[in-house]
C-alpha positions as CSV (number, residue, x, y, z in Angstrom):
1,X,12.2,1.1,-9.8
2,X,9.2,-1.8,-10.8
3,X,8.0,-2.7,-8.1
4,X,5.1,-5.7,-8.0
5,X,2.1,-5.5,-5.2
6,X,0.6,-8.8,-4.2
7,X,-2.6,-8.7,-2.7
8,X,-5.9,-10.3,-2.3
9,X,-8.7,-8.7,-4.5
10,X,-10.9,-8.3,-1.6
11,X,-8.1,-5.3,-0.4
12,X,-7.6,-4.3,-4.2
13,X,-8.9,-0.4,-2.5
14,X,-5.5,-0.3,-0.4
15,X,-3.4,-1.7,-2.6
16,X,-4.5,1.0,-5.0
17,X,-3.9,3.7,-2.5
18,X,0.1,2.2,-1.9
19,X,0.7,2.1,-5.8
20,X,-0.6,5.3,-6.0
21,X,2.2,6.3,-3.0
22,X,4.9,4.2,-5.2
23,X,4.0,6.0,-8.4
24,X,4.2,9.6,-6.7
25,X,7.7,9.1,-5.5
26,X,8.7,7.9,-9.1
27,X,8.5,3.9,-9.0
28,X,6.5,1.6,-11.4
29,X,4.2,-0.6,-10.1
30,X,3.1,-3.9,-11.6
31,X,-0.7,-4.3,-10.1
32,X,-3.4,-6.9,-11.4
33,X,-5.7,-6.4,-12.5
34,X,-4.6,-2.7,-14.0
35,X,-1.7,-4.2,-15.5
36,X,-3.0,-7.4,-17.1
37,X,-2.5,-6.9,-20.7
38,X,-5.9,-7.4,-22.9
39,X,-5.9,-10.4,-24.7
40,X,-3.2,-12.1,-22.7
41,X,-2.9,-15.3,-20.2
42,X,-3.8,-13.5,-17.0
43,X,-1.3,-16.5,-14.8
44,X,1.5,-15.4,-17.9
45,X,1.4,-12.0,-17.1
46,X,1.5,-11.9,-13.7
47,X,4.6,-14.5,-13.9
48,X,6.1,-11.5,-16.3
49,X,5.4,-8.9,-13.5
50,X,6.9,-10.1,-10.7
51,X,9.9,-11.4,-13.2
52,X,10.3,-8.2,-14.3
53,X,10.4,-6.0,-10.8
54,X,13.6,-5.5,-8.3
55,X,10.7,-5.9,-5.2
56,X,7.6,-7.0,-4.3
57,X,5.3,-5.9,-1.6
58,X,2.8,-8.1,-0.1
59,X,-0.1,-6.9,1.5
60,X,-0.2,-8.9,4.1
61,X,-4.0,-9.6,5.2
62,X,-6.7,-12.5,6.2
63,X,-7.6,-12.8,3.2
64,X,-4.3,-12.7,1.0
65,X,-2.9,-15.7,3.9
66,X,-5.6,-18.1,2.4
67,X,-5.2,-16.8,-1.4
68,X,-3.9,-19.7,-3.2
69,X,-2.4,-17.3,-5.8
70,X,-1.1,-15.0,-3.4
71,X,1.2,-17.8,-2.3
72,X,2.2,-18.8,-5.6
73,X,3.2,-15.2,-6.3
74,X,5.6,-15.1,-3.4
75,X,6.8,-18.4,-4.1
76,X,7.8,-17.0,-7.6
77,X,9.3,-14.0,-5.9
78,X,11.0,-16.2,-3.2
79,X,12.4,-18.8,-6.4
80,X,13.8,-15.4,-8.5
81,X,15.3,-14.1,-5.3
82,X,13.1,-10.4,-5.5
83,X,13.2,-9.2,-2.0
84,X,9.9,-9.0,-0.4
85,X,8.4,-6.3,2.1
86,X,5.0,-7.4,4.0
87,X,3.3,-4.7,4.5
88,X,0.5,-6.2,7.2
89,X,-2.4,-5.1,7.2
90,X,-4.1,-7.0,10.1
91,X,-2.8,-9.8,12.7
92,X,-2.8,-12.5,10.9
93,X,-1.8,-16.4,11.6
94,X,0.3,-17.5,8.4
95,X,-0.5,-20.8,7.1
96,X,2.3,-23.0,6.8
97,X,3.3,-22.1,3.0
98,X,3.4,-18.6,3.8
99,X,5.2,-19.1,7.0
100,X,7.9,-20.8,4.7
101,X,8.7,-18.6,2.3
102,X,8.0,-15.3,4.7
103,X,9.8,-15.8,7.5
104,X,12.6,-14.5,6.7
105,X,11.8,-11.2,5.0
106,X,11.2,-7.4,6.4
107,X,7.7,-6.6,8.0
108,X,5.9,-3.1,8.1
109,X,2.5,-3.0,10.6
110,X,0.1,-0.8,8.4
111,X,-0.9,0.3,11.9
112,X,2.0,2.2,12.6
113,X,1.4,6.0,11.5
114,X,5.0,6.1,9.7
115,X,3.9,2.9,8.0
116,X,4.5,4.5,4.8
117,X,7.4,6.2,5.6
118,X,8.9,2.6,6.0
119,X,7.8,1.5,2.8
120,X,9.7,4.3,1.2
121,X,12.6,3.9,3.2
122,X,12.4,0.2,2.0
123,X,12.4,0.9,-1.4
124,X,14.9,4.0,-1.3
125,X,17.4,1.5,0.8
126,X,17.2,-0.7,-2.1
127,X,17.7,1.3,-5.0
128,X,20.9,2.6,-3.5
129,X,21.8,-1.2,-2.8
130,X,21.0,-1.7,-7.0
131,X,23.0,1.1,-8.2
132,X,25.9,0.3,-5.4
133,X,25.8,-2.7,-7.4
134,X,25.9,-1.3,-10.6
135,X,28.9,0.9,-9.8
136,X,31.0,-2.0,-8.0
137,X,30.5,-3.8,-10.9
138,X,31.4,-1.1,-13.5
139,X,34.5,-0.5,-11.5
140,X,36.0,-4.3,-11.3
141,X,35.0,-4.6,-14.9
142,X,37.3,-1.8,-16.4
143,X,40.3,-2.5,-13.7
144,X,43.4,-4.3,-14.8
145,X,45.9,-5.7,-12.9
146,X,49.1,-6.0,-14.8
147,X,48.1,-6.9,-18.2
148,X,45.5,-8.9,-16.6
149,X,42.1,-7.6,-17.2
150,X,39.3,-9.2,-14.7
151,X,36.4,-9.6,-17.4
152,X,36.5,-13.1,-18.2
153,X,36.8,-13.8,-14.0
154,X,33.3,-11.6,-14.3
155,X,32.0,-13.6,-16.7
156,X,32.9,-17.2,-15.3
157,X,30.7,-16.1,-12.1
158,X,28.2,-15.2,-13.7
159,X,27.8,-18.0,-16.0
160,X,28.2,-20.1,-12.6
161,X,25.6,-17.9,-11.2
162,X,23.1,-18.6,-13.8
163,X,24.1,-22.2,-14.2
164,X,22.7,-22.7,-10.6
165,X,19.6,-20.9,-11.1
166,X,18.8,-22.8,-14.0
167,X,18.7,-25.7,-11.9
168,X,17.1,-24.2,-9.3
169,X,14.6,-23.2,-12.1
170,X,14.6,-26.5,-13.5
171,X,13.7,-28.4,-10.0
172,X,10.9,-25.8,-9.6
173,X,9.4,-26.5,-12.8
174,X,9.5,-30.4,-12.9
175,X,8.2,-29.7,-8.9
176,X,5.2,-27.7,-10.2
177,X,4.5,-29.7,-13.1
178,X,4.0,-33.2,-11.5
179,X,2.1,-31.1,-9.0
180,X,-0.1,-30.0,-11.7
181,X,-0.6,-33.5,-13.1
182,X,-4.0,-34.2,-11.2
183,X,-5.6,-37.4,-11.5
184,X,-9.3,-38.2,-11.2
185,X,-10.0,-38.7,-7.2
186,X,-7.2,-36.5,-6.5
187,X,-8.3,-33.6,-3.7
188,X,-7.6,-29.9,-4.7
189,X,-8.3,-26.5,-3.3
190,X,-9.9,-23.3,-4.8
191,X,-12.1,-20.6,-3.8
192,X,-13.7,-20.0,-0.2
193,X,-17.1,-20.3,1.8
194,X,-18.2,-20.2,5.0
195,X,-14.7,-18.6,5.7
196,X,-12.9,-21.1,4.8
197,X,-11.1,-22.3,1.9
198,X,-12.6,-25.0,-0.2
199,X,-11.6,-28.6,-0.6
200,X,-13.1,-30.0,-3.5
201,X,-12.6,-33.8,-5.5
202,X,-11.4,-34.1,-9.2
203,X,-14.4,-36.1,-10.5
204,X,-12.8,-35.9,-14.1
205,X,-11.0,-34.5,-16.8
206,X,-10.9,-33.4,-19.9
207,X,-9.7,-35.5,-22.6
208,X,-6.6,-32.9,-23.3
209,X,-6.2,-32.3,-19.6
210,X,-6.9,-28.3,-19.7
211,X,-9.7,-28.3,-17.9
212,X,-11.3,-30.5,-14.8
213,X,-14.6,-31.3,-13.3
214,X,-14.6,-30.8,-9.7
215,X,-16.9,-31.6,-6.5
216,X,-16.9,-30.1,-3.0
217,X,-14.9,-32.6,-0.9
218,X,-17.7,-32.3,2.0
219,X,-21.2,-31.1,2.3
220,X,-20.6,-27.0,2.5
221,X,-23.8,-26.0,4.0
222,X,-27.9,-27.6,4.6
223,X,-30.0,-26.4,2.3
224,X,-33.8,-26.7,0.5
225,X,-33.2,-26.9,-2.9
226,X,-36.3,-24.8,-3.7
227,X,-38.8,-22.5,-1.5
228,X,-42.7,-23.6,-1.4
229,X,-44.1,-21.1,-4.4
230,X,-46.7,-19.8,-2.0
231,X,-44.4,-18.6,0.3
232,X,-45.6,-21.4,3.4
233,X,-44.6,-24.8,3.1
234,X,-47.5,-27.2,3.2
235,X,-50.0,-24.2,3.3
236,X,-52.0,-22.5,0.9
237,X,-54.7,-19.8,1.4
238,X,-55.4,-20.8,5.3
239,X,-55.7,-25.0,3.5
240,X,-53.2,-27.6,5.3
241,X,-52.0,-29.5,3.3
242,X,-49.6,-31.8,5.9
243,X,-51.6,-34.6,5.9
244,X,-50.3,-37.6,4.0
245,X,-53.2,-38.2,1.3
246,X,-53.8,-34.6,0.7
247,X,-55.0,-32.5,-2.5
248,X,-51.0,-31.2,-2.7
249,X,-50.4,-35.3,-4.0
250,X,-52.1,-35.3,-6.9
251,X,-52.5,-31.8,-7.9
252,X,-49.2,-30.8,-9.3
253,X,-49.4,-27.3,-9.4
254,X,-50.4,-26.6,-6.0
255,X,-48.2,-29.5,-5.2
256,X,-45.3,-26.8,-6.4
257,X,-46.9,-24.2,-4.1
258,X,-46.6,-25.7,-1.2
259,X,-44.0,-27.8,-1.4
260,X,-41.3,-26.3,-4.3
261,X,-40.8,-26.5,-8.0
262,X,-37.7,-29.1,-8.8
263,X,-37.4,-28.0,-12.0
264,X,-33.7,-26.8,-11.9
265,X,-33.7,-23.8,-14.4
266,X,-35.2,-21.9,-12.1
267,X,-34.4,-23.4,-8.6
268,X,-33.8,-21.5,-5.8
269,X,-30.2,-23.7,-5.3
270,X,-29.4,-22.8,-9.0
271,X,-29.5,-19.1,-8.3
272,X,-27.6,-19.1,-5.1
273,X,-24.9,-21.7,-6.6
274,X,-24.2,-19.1,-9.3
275,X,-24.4,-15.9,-7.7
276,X,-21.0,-14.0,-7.1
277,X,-22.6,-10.8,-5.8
278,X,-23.7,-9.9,-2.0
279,X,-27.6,-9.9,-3.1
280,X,-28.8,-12.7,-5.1
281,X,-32.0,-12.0,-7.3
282,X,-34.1,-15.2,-7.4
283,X,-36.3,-16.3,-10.1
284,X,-39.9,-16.5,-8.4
285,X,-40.1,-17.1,-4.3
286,X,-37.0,-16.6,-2.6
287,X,-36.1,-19.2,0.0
288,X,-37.1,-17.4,3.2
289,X,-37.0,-19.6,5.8
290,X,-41.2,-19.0,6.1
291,X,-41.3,-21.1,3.0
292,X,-39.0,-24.3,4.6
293,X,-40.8,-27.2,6.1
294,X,-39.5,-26.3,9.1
295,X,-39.1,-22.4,8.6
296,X,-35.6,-22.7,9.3
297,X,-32.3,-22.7,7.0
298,X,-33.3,-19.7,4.6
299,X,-30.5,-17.8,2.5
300,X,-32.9,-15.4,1.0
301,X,-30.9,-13.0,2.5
302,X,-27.0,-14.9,2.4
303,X,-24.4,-13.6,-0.4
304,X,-24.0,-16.2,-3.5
305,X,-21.6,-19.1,-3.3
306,X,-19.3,-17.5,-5.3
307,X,-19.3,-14.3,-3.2
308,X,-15.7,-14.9,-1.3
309,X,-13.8,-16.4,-4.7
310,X,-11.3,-13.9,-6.3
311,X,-11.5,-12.8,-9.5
312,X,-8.8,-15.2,-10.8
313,X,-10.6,-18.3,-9.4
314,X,-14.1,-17.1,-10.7
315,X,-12.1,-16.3,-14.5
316,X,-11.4,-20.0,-14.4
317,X,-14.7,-21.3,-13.9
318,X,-15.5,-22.5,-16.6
319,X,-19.5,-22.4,-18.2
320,X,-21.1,-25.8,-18.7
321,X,-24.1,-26.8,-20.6
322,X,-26.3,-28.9,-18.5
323,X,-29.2,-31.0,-20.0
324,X,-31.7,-32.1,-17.3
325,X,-35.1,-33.3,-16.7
326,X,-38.2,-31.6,-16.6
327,X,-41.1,-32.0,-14.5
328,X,-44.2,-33.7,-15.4
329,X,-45.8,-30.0,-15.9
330,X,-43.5,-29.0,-18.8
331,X,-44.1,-30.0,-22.7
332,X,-40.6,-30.8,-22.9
333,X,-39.0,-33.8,-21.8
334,X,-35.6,-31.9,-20.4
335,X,-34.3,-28.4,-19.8
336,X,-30.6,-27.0,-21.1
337,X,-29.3,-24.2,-18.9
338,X,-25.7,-23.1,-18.6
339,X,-24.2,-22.7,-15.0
340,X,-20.9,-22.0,-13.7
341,X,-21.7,-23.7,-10.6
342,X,-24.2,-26.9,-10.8
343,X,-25.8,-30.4,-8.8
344,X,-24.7,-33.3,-10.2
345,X,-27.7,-35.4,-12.1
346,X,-28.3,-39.6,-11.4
347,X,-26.0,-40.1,-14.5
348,X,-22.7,-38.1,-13.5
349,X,-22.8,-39.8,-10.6
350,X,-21.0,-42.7,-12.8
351,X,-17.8,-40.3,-12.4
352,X,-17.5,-41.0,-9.1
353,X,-17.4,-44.9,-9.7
354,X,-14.7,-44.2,-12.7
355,X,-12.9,-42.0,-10.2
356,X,-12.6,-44.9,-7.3
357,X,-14.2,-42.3,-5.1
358,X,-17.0,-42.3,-2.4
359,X,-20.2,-40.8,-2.6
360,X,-20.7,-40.7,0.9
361,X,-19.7,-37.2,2.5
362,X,-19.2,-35.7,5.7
363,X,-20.7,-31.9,6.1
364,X,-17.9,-29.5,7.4
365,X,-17.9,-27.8,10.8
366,X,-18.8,-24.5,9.2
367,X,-21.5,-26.3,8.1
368,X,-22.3,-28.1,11.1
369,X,-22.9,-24.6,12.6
370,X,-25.1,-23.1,10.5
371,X,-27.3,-26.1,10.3
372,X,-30.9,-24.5,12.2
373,X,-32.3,-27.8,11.2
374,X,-29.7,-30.2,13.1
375,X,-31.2,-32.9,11.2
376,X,-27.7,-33.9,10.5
377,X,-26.9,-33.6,14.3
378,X,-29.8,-36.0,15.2
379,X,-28.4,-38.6,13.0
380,X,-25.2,-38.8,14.1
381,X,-26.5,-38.8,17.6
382,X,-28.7,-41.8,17.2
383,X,-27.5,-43.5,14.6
384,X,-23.2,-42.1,14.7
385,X,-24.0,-41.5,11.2
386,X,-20.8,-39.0,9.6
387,X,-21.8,-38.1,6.3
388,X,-25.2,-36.6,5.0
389,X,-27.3,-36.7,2.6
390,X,-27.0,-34.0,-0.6
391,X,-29.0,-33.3,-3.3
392,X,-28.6,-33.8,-6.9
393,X,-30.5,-31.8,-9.8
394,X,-32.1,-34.4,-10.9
395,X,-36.3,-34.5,-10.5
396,X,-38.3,-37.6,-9.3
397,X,-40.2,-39.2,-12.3
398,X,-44.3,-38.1,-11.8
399,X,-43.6,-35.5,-9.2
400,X,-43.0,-31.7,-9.5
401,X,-41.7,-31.2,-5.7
402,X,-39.5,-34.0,-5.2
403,X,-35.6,-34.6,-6.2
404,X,-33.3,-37.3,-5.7
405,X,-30.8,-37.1,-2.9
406,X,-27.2,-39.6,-2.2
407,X,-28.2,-41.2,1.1
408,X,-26.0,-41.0,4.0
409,X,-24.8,-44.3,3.9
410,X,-27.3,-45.4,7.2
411,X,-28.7,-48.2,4.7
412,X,-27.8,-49.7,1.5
413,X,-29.9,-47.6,-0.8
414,X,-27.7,-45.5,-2.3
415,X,-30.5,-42.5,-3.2
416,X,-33.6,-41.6,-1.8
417,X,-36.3,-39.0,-2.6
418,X,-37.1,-35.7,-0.7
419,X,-39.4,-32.5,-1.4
420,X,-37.2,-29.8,-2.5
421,X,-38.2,-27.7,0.4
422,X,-36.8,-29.6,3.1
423,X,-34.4,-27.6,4.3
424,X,-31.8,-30.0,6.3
425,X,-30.1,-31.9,3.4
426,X,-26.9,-30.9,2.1
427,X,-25.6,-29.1,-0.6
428,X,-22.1,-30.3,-2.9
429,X,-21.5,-28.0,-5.7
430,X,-19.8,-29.4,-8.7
431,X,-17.5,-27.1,-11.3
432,X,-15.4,-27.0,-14.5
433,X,-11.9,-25.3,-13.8
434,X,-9.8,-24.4,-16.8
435,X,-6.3,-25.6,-15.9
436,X,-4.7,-23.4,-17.9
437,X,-6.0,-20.2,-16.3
438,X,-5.6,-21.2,-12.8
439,X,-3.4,-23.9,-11.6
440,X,-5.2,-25.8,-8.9
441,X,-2.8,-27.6,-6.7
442,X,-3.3,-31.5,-5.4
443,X,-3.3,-31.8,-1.6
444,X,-2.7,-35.0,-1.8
445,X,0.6,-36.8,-0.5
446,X,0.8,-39.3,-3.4
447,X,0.0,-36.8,-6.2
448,X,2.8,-34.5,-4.7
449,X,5.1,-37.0,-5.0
């Protein structure tokens, strides 16, 4: 019997270990990314998979509740009628989706010692349900009654049968597709940080709709764009350099050491931002919290952005060339680099204005939290100032330590300038998602529509 395991990459290790179960008792398993044919759509042939198997069995866990494709693999399951066993791996609080189109199907607790005993009673149970079927069905097909043979009665169910779930089919697909149809200012979710699930902006799209530029919804987390490049911000070699007409000014290199570099090529923020693995390598000085103004807020030692997004959601992103300005120490006027995850410059902020959207953003709890500065928290207590301010990429004109920021909406400038190691400002990463390799899904209640 195929049978089609849904799970969460981060528990790929035990859903290895059950298809390897399956597979000893004689069943074929469908499990990505083993099965994922080179060369082929990775969304096409997971649709094939679970189209083409008599069960699927979730693994039920944290992480698979808040997977976005996850839930549209059960709701493909749910829509082709493939009965599903959860096979739970932890206690778990089902979102709403999953709540919908579980609640109704078996459960196994992977904390029970016969645990997989169940799961091969499961499947056992239904193989003898499928060839029950089978026989019934051989044995009405070759009765006759009279001179009456039953056939054609056969036949005119199951052409009603597969006349309804064509339409079914049909309502699904025009559901999905208008789904699908995002919009510029339309809100989407992909990917996780913080532990939580990431809302993010359509700033724009592309001019044949397959791929979208996207921005974080909120600010995700406070942080210095880049570390002072002596390793102690406003200090050099027992020299203070906090006084406001000091050496650090004029002299630009030093200004770099004790203060950061805002070139972005080799940013601290840059490195983070694109980093999927639990240690990120920086270029020069890593931003230890030493190196802040107010030694505070260092990641030095916090897994990259991209550390918590499956490997479907990181296939998707899509590379981007970015051309952005240099500082008044290099010979050239601008610096290309291609990221997967970047800071907008002064000139993309124009999508925001083509999008009818805000600039103005509010940091999320998660964020909130993590916050050592609380620079955000003094605002809003003085001033009941909501959003922050967050940085873009782009590099202050005569400077090699400052960056532009988006203000927090406290007056009516709309940017302000910062050194880039000031560590309480926010951070709002902006991606390119091909649409064609994962389907990000609008949240919004007039999109859905």
């Amino acid at each position: 019997m195929h049978i089609f395991i849904s799970h969460s990459s981060k528990d790929a290790e035990t859903a290895a270990n059950l298809c390897e179960l399956l597979e000893r008792h004689g069943n074929k398993c469908f499990i990505a990314p083993r099965d994922i044919r080179s060369g082929r759509e990775y969304a096409e042939e997971l649709l094939d998979g679970i189209d083409h198997s008599a069960a699927v069995i979730l693994l039920m866990s944290e992480n698979a509740n808040h997977s976005p494709h996850v839930l549209r693999e059960v709701e493909r399951a749910v829509s082709k009628s493939i009965p599903i066993l959860v096979y739970k791996l932890e206690e778990v609080a089902l979102t709403k989706s999953m709540e919908y189109f579980l609640m109704t199907h078996q459960w196994v607790n992977a904390r029970s010692d016969e645990s997989y005993i169940d799961i091969l009673r499961f499947v056992d149970d239904l193989k003898k349900q499928i060839c029950s079927a089978e026989t019934s069905d051989s044995i009405t097909i070759g009765k006759h009654t009279g001179h009456r043979h039953i056939v054609p009665a056969f036949f005119c169910l199951l052409f009603a049968v597969v006349i309804v779930f064509g339409i079914v089919f049909a309502i699904h697909n025009v559901r999905n597709s208008n789904q699908f149809a995002l919009v510029p200012g339309d809100t989407v979710t992909f990917g996780r940080y913080n532990g939580q699930s990431i809302d993010w902006r359509v700033l724009k799209l592309s001019d044949d709709k397959k791929s979208a530029v996207l921005i974080s919804a909120n600010v995700l987390t406070m942080k210095a764009y880049d570390a002072a490049e002596g390793g102690t911000y406003n200090r050099y070699e027992s020299v203070d350099y906090w006084s406001q007409d000091s050496e650090a000014d004029t002299d630009m290199e030093l200004q770099i050491l004790v203060r950061g570099n805002n070139v972005w090529g080799s940013s601290n923020i840059r490195a983070w931002l694109n980093c999927a693995d639990e240690v990120v390598n920086y270029p020069d000085q890593p931003p230890y919290a030493a190196a802040m103004s107010e030694h505070k807020n260092g990641y030095a030692n916090e897994a990259g952005f991209l550390h918590d997004f499956t490997e479907e959601e990181l296939s998707a992103i899509l590379e981007t060339e970015n051309i952005t300005k240099s500082n008044i120490l290099y010979d050239a006027d601008t610096v290309t680099t291609t990221d997967r995850v970047y800071l907008l410059s002064l000139d993309e902020l124009q999508w925001f204005d083509d999008a009818k959207i805000s600039k103005l953003a509010r940091p999320t709890e998660a964020a909130i939290e993590q916050d050592e500065s609380c620079w955000w928290l003094l605002d809003y207590n003085t001033f009941h100032i909501e959003e922050s301010c967050w940085w873009l990429r782009e590099p202050v004109d005569g400077t090699s330590s400052k960056c532009y920021l988006v203000n927090s909406g406290y007056t009516e400038e709309v940017l302000r300038q910062e050194n880039v190691g000031l560590e309480g400002f926010g951070i709002r990463p902006a991606l390119t998602v091909d649409l064609r390799k994962f389907a990000v899904v609008s949240t919004d209640s007039e999109s859905a529509k």
